[in-house]
FIKOLZA-1660 file (N, C-alpha, C; in steps of 0.1 Angstrom, whole numbers, plus 5000, padded with zeros to 4 digits):
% residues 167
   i   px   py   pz ch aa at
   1 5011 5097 5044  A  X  N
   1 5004 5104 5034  A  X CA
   1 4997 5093 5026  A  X  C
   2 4986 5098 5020  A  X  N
   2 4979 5088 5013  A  X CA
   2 4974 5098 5000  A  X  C
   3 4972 5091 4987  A  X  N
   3 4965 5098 4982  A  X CA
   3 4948 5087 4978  A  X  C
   4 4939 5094 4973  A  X  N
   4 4926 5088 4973  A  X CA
   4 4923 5095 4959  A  X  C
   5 4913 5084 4955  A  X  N
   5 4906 5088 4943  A  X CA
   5 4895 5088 4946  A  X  C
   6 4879 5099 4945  A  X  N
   6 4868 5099 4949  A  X CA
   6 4862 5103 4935  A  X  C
   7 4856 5103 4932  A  X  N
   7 4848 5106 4919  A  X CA
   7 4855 5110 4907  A  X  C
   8 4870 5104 4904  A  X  N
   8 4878 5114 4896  A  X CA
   8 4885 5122 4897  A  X  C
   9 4884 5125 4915  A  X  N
   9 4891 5135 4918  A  X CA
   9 4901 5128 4927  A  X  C
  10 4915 5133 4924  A  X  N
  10 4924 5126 4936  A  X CA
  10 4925 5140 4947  A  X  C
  11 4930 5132 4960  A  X  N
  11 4927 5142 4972  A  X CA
  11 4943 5137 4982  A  X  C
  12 4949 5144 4979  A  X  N
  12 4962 5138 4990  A  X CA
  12 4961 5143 5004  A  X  C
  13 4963 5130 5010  A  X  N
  13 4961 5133 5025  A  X CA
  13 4971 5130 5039  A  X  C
  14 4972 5140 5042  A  X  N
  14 4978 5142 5057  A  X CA
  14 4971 5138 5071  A  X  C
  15 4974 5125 5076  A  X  N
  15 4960 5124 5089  A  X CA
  15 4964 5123 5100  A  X  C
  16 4964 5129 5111  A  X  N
  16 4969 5125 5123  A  X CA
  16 4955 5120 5131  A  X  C
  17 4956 5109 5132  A  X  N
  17 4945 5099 5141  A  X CA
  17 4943 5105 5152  A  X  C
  18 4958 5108 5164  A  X  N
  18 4957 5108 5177  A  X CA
  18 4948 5119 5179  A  X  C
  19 4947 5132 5167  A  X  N
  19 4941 5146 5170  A  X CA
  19 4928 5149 5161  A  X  C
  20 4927 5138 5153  A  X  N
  20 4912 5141 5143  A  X CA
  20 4915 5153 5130  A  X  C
  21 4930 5153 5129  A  X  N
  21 4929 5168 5118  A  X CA
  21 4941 5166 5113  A  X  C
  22 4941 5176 5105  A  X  N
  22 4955 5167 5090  A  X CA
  22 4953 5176 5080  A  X  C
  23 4955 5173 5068  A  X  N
  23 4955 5182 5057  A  X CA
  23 4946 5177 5042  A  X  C
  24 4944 5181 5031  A  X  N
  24 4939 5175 5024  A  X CA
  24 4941 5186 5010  A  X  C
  25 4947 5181 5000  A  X  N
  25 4954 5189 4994  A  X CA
  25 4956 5204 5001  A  X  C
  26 4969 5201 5010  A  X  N
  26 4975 5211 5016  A  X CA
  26 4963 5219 5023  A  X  C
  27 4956 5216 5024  A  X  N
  27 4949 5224 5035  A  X CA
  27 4946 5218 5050  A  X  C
  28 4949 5225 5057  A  X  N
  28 4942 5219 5074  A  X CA
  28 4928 5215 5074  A  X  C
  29 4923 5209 5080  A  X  N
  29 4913 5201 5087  A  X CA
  29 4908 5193 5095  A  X  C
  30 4899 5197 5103  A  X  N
  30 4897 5186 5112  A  X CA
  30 4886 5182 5116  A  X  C
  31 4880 5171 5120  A  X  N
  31 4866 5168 5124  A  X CA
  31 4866 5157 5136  A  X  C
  32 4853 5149 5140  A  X  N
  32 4850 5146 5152  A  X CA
  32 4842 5130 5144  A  X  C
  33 4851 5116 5147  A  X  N
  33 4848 5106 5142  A  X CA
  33 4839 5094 5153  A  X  C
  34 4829 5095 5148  A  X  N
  34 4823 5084 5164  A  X CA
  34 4820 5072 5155  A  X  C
  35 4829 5062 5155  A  X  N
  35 4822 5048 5156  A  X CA
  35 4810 5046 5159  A  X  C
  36 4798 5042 5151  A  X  N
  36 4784 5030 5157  A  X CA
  36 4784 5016 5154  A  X  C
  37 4798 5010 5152  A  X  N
  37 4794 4998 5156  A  X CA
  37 4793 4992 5138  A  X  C
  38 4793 4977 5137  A  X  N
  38 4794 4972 5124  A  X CA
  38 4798 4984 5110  A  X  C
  39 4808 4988 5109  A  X  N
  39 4809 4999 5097  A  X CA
  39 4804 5010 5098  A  X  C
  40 4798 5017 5107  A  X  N
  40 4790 5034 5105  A  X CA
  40 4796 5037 5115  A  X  C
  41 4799 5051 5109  A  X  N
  41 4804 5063 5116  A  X CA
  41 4797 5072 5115  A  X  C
  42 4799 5079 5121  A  X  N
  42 4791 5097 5121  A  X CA
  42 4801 5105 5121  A  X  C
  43 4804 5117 5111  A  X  N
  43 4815 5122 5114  A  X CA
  43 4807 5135 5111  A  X  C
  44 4813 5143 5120  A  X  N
  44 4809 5159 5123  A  X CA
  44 4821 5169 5112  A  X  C
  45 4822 5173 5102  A  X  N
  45 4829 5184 5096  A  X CA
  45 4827 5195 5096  A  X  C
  46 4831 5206 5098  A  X  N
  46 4827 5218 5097  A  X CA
  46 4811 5221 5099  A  X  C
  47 4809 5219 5114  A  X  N
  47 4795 5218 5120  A  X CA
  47 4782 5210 5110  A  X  C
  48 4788 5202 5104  A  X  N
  48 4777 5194 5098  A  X CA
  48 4778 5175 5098  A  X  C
  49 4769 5170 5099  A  X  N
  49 4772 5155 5105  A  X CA
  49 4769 5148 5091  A  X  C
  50 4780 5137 5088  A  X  N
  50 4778 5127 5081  A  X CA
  50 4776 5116 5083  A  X  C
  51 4767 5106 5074  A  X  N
  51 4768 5090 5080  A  X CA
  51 4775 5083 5065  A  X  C
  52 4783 5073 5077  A  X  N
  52 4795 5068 5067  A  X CA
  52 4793 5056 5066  A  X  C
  53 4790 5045 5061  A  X  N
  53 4790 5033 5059  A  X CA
  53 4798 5023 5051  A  X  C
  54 4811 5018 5058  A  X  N
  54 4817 5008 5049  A  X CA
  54 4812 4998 5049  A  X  C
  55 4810 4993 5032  A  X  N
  55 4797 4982 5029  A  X CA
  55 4812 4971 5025  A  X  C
  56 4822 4976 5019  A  X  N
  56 4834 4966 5018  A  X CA
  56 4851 4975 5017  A  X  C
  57 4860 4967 5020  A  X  N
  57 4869 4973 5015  A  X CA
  57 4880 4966 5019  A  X  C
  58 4891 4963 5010  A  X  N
  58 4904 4960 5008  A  X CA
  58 4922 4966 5008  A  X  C
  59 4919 4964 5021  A  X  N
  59 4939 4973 5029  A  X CA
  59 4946 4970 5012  A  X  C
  60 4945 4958 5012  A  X  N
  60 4960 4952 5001  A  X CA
  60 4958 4962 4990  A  X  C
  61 4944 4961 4987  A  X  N
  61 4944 4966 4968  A  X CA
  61 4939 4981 4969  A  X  C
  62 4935 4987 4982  A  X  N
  62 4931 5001 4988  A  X CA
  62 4923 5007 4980  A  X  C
  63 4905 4994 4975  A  X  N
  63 4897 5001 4974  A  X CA
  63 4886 5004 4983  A  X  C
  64 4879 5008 4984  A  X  N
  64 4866 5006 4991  A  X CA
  64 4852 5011 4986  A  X  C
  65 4846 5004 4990  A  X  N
  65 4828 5008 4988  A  X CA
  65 4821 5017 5000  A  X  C
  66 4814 5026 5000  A  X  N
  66 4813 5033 5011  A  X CA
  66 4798 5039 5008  A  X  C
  67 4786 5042 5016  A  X  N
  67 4775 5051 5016  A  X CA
  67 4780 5063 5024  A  X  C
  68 4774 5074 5017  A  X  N
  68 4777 5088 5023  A  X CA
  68 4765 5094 5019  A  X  C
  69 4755 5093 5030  A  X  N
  69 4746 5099 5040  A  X CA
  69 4742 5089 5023  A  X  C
  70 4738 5081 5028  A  X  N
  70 4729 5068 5016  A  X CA
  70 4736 5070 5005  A  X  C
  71 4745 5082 4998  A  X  N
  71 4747 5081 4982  A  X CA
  71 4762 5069 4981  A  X  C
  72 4762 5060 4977  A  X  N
  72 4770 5051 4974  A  X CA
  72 4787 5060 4964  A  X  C
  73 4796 5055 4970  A  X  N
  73 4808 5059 4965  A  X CA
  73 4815 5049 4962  A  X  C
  74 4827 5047 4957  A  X  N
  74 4836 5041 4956  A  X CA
  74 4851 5049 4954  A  X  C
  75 4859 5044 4962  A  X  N
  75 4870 5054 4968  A  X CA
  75 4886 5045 4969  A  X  C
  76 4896 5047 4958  A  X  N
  76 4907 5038 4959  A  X CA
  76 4917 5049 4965  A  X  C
  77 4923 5042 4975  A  X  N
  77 4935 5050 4981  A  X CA
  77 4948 5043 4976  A  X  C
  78 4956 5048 4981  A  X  N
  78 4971 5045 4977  A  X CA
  78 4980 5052 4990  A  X  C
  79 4986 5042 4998  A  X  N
  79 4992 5046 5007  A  X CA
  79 5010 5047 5000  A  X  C
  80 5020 5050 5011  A  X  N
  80 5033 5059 5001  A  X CA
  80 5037 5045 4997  A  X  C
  81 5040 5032 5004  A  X  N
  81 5046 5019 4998  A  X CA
  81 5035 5014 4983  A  X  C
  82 5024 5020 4987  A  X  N
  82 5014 5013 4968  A  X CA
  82 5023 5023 4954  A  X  C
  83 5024 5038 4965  A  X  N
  83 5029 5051 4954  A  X CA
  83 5043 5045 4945  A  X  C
  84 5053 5047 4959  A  X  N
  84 5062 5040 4955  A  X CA
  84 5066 5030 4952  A  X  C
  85 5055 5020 4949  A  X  N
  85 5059 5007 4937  A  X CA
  85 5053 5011 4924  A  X  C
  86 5036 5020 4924  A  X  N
  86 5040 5024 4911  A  X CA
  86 5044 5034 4902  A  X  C
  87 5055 5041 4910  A  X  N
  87 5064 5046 4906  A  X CA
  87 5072 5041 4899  A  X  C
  88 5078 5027 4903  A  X  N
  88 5089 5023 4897  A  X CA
  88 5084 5012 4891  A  X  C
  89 5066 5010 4887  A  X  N
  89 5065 5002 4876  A  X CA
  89 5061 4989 4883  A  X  C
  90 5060 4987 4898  A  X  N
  90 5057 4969 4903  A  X CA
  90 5049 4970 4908  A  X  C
  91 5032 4978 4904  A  X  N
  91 5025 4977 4910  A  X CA
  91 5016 4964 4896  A  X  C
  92 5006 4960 4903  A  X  N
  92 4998 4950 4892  A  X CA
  92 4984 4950 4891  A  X  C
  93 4987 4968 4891  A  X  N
  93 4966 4969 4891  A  X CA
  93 4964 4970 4876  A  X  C
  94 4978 4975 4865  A  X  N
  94 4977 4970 4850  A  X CA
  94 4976 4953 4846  A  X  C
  95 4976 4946 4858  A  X  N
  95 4975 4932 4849  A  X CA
  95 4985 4927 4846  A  X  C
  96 4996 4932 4846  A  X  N
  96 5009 4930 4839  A  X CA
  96 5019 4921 4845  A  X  C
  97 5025 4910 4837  A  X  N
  97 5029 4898 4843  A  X CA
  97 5044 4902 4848  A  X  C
  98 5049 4904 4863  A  X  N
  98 5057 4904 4865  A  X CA
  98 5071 4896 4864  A  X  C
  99 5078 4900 4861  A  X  N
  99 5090 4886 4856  A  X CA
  99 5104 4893 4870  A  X  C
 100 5104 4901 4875  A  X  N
 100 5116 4903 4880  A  X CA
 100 5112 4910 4899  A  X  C
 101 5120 4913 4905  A  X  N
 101 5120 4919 4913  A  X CA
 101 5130 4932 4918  A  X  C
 102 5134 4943 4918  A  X  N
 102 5143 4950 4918  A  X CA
 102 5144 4962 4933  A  X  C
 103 5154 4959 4942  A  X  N
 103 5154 4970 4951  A  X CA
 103 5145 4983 4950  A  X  C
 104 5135 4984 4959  A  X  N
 104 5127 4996 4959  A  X CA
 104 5139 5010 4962  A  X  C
 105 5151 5006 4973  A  X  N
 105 5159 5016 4978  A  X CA
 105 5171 5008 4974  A  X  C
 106 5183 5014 4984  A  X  N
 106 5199 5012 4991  A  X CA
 106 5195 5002 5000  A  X  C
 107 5203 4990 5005  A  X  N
 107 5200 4986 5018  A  X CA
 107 5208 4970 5018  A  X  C
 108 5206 4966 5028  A  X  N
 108 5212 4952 5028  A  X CA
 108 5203 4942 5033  A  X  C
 109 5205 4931 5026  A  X  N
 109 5203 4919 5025  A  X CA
 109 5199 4913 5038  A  X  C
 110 5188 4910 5045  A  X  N
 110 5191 4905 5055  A  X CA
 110 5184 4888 5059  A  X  C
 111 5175 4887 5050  A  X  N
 111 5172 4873 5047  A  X CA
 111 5168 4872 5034  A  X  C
 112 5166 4859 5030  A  X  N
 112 5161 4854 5020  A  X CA
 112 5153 4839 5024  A  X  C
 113 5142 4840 5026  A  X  N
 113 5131 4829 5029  A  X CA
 113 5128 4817 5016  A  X  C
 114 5131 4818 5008  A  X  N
 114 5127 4814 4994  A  X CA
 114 5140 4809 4990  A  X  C
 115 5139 4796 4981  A  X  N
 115 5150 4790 4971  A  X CA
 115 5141 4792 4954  A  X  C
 116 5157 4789 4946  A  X  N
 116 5155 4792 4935  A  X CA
 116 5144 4776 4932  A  X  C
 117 5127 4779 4921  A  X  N
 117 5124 4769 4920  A  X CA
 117 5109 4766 4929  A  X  C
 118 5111 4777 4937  A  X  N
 118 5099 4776 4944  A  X CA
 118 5090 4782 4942  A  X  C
 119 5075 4776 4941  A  X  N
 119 5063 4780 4939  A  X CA
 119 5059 4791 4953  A  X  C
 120 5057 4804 4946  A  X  N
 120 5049 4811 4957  A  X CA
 120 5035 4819 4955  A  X  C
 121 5030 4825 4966  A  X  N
 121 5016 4831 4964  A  X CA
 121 5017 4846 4966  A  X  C
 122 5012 4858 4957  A  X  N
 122 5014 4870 4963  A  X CA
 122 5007 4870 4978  A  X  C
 123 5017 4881 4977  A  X  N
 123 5019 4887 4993  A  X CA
 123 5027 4879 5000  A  X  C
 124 5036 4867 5000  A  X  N
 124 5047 4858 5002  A  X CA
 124 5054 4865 5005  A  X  C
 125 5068 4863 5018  A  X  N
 125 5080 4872 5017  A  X CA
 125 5087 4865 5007  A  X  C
 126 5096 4876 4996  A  X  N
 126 5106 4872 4991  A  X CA
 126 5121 4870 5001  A  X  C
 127 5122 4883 5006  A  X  N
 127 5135 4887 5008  A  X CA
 127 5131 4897 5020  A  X  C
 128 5138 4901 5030  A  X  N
 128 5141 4911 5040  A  X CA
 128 5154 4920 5037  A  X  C
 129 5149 4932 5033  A  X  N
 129 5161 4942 5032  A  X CA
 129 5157 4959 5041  A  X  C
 130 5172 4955 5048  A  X  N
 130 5171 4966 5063  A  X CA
 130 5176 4977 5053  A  X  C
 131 5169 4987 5058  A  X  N
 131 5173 5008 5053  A  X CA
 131 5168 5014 5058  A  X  C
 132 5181 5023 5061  A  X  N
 132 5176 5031 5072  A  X CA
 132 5172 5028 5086  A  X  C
 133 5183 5016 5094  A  X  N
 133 5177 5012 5105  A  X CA
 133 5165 5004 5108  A  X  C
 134 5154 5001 5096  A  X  N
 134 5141 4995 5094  A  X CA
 134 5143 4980 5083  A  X  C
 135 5134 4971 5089  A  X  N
 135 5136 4960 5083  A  X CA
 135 5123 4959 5074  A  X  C
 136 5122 4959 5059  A  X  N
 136 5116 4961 5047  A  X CA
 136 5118 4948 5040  A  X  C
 137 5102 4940 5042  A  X  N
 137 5097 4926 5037  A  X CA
 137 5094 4934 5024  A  X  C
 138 5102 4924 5011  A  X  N
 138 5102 4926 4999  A  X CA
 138 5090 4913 4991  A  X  C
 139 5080 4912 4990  A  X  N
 139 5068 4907 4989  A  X CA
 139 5065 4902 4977  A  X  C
 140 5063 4886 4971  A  X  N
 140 5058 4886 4961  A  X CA
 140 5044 4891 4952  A  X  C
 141 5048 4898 4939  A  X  N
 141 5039 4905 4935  A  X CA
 141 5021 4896 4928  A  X  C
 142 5026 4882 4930  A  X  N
 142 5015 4879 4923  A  X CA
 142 5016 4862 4925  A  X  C
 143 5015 4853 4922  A  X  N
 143 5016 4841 4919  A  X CA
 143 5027 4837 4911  A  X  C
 144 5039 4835 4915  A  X  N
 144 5049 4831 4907  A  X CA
 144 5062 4821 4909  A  X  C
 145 5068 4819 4905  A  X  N
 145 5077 4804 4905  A  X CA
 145 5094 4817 4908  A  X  C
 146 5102 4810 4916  A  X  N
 146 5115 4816 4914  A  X CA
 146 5123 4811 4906  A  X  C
 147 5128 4819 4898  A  X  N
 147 5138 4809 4890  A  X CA
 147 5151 4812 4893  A  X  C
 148 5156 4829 4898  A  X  N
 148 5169 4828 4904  A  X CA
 148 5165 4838 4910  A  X  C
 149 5175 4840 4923  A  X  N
 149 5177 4847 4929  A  X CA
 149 5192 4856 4927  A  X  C
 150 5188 4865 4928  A  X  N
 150 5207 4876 4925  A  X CA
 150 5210 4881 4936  A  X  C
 151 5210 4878 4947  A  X  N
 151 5217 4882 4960  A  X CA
 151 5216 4874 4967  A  X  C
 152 5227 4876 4978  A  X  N
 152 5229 4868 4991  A  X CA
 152 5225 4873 5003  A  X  C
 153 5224 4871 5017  A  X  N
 153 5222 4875 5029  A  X CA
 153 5237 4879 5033  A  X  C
 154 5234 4893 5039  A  X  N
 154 5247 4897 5039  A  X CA
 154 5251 4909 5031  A  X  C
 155 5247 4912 5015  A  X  N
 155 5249 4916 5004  A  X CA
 155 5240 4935 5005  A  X  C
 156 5253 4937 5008  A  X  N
 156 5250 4959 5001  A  X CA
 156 5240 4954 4992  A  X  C
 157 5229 4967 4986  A  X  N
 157 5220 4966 4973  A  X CA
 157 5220 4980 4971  A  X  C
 158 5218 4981 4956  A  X  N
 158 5215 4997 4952  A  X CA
 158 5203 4996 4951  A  X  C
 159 5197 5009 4951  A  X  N
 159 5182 5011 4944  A  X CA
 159 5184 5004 4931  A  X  C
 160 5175 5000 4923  A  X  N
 160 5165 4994 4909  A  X CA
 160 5180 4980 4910  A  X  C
 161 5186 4974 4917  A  X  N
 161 5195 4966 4918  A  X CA
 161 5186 4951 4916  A  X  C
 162 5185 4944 4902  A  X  N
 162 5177 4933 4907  A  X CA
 162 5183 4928 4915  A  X  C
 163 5173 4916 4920  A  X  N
 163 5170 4911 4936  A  X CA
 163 5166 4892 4931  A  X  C
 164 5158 4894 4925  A  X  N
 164 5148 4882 4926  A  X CA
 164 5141 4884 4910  A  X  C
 165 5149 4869 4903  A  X  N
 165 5134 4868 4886  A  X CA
 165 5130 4858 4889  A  X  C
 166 5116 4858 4882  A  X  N
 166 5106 4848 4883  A  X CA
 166 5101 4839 4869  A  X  C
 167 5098 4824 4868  A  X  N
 167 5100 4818 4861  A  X CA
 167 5085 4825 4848  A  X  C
% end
């Protein structure tokens, strides 16, 4: 699921790739996507054809720049891991200087790549914590120094359980 902001409007979305159709606030839909090559698409919706043009765009921070049929957009998405960090407050599209790190879920400890003391860069692994059978890279949020670490490898975690503060 993803949700998207397009002119103000947010639009939550359901997409299955393999079949071209999905949902979009709860409704079915589907269309017909052709690649042309450097950024344009043509996409066919409800018997009418669009031209798509990605002029830029950013997976990490899920904005993008786009022409639609020439009118210029700008369109930020949010996939469920962006949702659910700023749910619980660790996202940093406010600016806001993060000091700590705290279990997204339940789960255990399964590495820790980083000592207390070390300079890191976001997007850096902090920590590896397995849930639910899946192994979940716990990621520095910004440019920051460790100053302690509160767990070991090995170590049960609860949800909002700090994990990792930063100097």
């Amino acid at each position: 699921m993803i949700k998207a902001n397009v002119l103000d409007s947010i639009f939550e979305i359901i997409f299955n790739r393999e079949k071209s159709e999905g949902n979009i606030n709860q409704m079915p839909f589907n269309w017909d996507v052709k690649h042309q090559g450097s950024g344009v698409y043509q996409v066919v919706y409800k018997q009418k054809t669009y031209t798509v043009i990605l002029e830029s765009g950013d997976a990490e921070t899920g904005l993008y720049k786009i022409q639609l049929n020439g009118k210029p957009l700008e369109i930020a998405t949010f996939d469920r891991i962006q949702l659910l960090l700023k749910s619980m407050g660790m996202d940093t599209a406010m600016g806001k200087k993060i000091n700590e790190i705290k279990a997204p879920m339940p789960g255990l400890v399964l590495r820790i790549p980083v000592n207390e003391g070390d300079a890191i860069s976001k997007g850096d692994g902090l920590l590896v914590l397995e849930a639910m059978k899946m192994e979940n890279s716990i990621k520095a949020p910004g440019d920051v120094v460790v100053s302690k670490i509160h767990v070991k490898p090995g170590q049960a975690v609860e949800k909002n359980q700090l994990l990792v503060s930063f100097a």
